[in-house]
Steps between C-alpha positions, in 0.01 A plus 500: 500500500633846464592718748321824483595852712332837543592698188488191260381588174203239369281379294200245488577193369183581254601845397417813604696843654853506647432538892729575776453276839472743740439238828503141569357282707207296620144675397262208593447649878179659596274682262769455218417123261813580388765237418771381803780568306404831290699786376340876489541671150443787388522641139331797257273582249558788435535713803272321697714267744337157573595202721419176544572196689616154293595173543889460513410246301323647183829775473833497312809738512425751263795437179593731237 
């Protein structure tokens, strides 16, 4: 599995924007169905900044 860090550049393994993970951890706790091991992202569309949590599983290292 690859190791991911806060200020990784990725992608969904299905396409999609170039996000930055901005905090990882476990988001399956309280009012959150999020996954166990998840990494915040956040990216733009424009100038609007959006985040989201995903998977660890469903991202790869952003390449060139």
């Amino acid at each position: 599995m690859t190791e991911f860090q806060i200020g990784d550049v990725v992608n969904l393994k299905s396409g999609g924007p170039s996000m930055t993970i901005s905090n990882i951890g476990n988001y399956s706790g309280g009012f959150s169905m999020g996954p166990e091991n998840g990494a915040l992202c956040i990216w733009f569309e424009k100038e609007k900044k959006l985040e989201s949590v995903f998977d660890i599983r469903v991202l790869m290292k952003y390449e060139d």
